[in-house]
C-alpha positions as a Markdown table, in Angstrom:
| # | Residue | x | y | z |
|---|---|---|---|---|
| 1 | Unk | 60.5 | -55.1 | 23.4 |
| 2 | Unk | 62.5 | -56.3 | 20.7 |
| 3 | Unk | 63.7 | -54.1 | 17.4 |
| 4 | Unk | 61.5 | -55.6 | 15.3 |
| 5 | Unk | 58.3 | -55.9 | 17.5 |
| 6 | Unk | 58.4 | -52.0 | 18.0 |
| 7 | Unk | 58.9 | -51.6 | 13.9 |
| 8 | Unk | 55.4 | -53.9 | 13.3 |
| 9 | Unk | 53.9 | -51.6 | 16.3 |
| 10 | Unk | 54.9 | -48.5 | 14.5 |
| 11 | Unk | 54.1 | -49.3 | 11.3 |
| 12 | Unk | 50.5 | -50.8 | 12.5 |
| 13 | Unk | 50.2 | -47.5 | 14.2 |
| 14 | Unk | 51.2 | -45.6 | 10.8 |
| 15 | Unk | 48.7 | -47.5 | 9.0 |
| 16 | Unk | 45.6 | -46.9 | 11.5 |
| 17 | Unk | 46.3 | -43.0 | 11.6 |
| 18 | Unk | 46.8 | -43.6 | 7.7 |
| 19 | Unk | 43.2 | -45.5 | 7.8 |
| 20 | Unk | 41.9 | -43.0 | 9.8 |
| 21 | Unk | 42.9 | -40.3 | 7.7 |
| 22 | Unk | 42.1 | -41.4 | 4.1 |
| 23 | Unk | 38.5 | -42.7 | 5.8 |
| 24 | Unk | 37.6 | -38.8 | 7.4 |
| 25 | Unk | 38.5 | -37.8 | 4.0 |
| 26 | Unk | 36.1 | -40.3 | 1.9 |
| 27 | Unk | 33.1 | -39.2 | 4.8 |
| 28 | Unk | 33.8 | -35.6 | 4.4 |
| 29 | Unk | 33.5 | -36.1 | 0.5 |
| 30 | Unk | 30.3 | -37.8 | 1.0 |
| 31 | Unk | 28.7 | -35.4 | 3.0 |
| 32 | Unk | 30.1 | -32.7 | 0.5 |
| 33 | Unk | 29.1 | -34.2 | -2.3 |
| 34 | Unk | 25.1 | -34.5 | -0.7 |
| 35 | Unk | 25.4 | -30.5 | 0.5 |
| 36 | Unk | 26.5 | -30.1 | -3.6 |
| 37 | Unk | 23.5 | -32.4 | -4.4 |
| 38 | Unk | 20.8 | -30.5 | -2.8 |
| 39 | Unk | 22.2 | -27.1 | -3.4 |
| 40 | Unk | 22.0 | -28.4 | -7.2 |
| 41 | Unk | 18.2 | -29.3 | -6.8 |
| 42 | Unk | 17.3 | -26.2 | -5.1 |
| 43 | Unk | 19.0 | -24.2 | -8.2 |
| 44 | Unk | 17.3 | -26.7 | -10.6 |
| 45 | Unk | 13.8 | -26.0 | -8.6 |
| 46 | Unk | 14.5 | -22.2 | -8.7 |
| 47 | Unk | 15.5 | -22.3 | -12.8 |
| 48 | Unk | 12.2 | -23.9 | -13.1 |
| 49 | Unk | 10.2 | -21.1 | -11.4 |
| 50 | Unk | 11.8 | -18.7 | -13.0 |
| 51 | Unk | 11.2 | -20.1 | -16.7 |
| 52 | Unk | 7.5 | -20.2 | -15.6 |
| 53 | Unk | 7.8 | -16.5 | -14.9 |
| 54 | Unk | 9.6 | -15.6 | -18.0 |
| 55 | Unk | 7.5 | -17.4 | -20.0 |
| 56 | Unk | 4.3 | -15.5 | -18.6 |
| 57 | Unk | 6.1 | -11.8 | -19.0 |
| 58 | Unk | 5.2 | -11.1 | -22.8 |
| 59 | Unk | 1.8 | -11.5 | -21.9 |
| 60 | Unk | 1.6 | -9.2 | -18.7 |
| 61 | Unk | 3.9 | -6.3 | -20.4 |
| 62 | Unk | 1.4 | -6.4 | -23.1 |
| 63 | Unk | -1.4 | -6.0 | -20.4 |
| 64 | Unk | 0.6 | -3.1 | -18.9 |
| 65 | Unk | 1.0 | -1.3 | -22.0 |
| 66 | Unk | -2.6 | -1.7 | -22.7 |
| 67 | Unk | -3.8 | -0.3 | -19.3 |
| 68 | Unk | -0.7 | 2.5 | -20.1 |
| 69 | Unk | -2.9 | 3.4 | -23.2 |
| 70 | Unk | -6.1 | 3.3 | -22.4 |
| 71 | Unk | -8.3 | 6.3 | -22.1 |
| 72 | Unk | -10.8 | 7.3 | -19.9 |
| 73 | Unk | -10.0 | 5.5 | -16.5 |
| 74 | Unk | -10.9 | 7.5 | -13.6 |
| 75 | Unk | -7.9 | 9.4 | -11.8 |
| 76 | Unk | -7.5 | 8.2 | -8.2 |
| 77 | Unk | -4.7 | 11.2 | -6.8 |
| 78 | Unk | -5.2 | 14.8 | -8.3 |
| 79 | Unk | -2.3 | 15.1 | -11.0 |
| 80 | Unk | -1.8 | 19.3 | -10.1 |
| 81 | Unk | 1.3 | 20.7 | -10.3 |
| 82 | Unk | 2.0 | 21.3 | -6.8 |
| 83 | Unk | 0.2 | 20.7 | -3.7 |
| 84 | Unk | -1.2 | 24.3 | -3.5 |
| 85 | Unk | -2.8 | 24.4 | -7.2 |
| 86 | Unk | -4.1 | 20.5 | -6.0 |
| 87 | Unk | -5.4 | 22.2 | -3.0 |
| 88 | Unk | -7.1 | 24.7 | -4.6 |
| 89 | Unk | -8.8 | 22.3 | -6.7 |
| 90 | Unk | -10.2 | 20.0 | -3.6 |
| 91 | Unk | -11.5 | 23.8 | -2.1 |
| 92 | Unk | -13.3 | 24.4 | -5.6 |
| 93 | Unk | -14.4 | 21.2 | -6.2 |
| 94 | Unk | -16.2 | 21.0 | -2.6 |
| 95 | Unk | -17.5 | 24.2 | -2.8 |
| 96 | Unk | -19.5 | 23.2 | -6.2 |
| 97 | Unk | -20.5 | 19.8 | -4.5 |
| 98 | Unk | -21.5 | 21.6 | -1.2 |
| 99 | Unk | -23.7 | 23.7 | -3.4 |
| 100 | Unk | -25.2 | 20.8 | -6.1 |
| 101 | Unk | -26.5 | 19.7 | -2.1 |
| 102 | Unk | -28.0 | 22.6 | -0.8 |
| 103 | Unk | -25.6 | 22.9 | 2.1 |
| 104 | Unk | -24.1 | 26.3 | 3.0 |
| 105 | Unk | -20.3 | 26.4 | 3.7 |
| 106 | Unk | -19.5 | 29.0 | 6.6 |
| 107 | Unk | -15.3 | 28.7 | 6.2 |
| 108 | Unk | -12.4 | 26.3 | 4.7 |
| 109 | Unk | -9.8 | 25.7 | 6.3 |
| 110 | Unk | -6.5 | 24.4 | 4.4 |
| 111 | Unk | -5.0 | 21.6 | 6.7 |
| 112 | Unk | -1.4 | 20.5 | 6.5 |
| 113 | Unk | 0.0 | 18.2 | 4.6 |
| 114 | Unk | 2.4 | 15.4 | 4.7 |
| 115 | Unk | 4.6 | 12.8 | 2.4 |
| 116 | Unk | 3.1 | 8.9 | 2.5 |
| 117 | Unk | 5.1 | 6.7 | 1.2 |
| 118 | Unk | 5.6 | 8.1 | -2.9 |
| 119 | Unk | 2.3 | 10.4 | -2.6 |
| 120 | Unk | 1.2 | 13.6 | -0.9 |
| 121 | Unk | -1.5 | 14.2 | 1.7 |
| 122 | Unk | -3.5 | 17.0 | 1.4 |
| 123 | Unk | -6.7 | 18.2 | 3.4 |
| 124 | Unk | -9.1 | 20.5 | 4.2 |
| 125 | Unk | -11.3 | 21.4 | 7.4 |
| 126 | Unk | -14.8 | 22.6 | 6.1 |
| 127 | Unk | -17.5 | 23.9 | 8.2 |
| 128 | Unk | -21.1 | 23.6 | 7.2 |
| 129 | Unk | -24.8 | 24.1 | 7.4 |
| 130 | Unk | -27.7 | 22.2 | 6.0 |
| 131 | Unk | -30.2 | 19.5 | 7.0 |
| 132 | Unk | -29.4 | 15.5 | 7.1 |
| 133 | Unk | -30.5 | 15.5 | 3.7 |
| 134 | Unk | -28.0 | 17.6 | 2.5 |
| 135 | Unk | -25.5 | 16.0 | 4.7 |
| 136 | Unk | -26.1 | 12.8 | 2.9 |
| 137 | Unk | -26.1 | 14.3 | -0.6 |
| 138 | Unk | -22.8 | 15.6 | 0.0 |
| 139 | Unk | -21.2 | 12.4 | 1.3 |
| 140 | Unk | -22.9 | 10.4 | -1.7 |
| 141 | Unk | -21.6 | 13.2 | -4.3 |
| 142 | Unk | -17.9 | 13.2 | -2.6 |
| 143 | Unk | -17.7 | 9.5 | -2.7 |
| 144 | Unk | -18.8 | 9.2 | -6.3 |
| 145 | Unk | -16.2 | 11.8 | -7.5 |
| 146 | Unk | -12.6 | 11.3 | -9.0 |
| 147 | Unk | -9.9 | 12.0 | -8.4 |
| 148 | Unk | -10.7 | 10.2 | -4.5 |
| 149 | Unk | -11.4 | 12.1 | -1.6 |
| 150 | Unk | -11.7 | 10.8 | 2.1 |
| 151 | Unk | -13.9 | 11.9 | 4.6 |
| 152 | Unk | -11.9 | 11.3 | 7.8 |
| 153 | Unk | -13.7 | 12.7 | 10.1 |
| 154 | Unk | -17.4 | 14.6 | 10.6 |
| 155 | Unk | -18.7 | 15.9 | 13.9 |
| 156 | Unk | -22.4 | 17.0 | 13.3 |
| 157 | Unk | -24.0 | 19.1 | 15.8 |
| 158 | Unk | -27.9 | 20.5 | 15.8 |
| 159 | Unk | -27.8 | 24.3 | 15.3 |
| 160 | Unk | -28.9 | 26.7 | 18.4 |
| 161 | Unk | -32.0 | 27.8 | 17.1 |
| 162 | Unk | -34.0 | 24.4 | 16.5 |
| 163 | Unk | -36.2 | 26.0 | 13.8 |
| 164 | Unk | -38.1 | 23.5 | 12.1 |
| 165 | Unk | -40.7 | 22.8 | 9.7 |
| 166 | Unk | -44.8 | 23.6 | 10.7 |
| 167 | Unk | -45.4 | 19.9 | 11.0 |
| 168 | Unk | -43.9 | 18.5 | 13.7 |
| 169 | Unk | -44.1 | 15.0 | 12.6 |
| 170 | Unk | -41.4 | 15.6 | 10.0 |
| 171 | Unk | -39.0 | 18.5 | 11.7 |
| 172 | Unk | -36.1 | 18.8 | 9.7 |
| 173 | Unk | -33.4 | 19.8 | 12.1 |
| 174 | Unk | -30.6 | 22.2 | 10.7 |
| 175 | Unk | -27.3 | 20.9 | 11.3 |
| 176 | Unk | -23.9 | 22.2 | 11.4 |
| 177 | Unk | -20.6 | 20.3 | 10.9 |
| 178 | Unk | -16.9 | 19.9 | 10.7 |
| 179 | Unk | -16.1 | 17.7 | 7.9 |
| 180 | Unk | -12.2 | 16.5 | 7.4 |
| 181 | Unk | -11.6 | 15.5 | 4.0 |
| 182 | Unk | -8.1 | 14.2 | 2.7 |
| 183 | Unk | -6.5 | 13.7 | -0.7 |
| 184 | Unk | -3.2 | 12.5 | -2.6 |
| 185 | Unk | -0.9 | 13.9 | -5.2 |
| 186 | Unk | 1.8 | 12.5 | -6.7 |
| 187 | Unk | 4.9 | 14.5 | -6.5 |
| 188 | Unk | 6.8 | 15.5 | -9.6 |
């Protein structure tokens, strides 16, 4: 191979890994410059949502400070100092209800309680007496109440002595139960 041939061979073989070179840099550009393209639509699409947000918050922190303000809603978790004195006031509270329906309350028993999530669980295990009516008088009044309480569980059982009423067509059974009723506090 002659001088010269071998220059034309190495500068043709300069310019193809020149070519090459210059070309994987114009196709990484491109490719860059669509990855900056959508990444610029997707922050354009985001802005957008965002200014439809914004532009809806005057109205909804009026709306909060108007529910903030107003009076009278019911209270949904007992607002007592500490979970003892809100205790107390589910034991009094169930004792008048248990008496507005003509059941009978044989003992309470304080159950334990437990954090959920930013509230407190509290309970109570109460053993009665009454008939069905009573039963359902009680259930009716507990539900309707405020702050909320939460029957969890009720085992009813027919009492030993099966007196009844003289016509025994409508025999009113008594009935004594277990009733497990919950309730929340927030903590201070």
């Amino acid at each position: 191979m002659s001088p010269w041939t071998s220059r034309v061979l190495a500068i043709s073989l300069l310019g193809a890994v020149s070519f090459a070179a210059v070309g994987g840099a114009v196709w990484g550009y491109g490719a860059l410059d669509r990855a900056q393209t959508e990444a610029i639509a997707e922050t354009a699409s985001q802005l957008e949502r965002l200014a439809r947000v914004n532009a809806r918050r005057p109205a909804l922190e009026a709306e909060l400070a108007q529910l903030r303000t107003r009076r009278g809603l019911p209270r949904v978790v007992f607002e007592e100092a500490s979970v003892e004195l809100a205790s107390a006031a589910l034991q009094t509270r169930t004792k008048r209800l248990a008496e507005q329906s003509g059941c009978e309350i044989a003992s309470t028993q304080v159950l334990g309680t437990r954090d959920e999530k930013s509230f407190q669980r509290f309970g109570l295990q109460v053993r009665m007496a009454g008939d069905v009516s009573a039963l359902q008088r009680l259930l009716r009044l507990l539900a309707a109440e405020r702050p909320l309480v939460i029957v969890e569980s009720i085992a009813i059982t027919a009492k030993a002595d099966g007196a009844g009423t003289a016509d025994p067509r409508y025999t009113v059974v008594p009935l004594n139960w277990t009733i497990n009723i919950h309730a929340y506090r927030r903590p201070a």
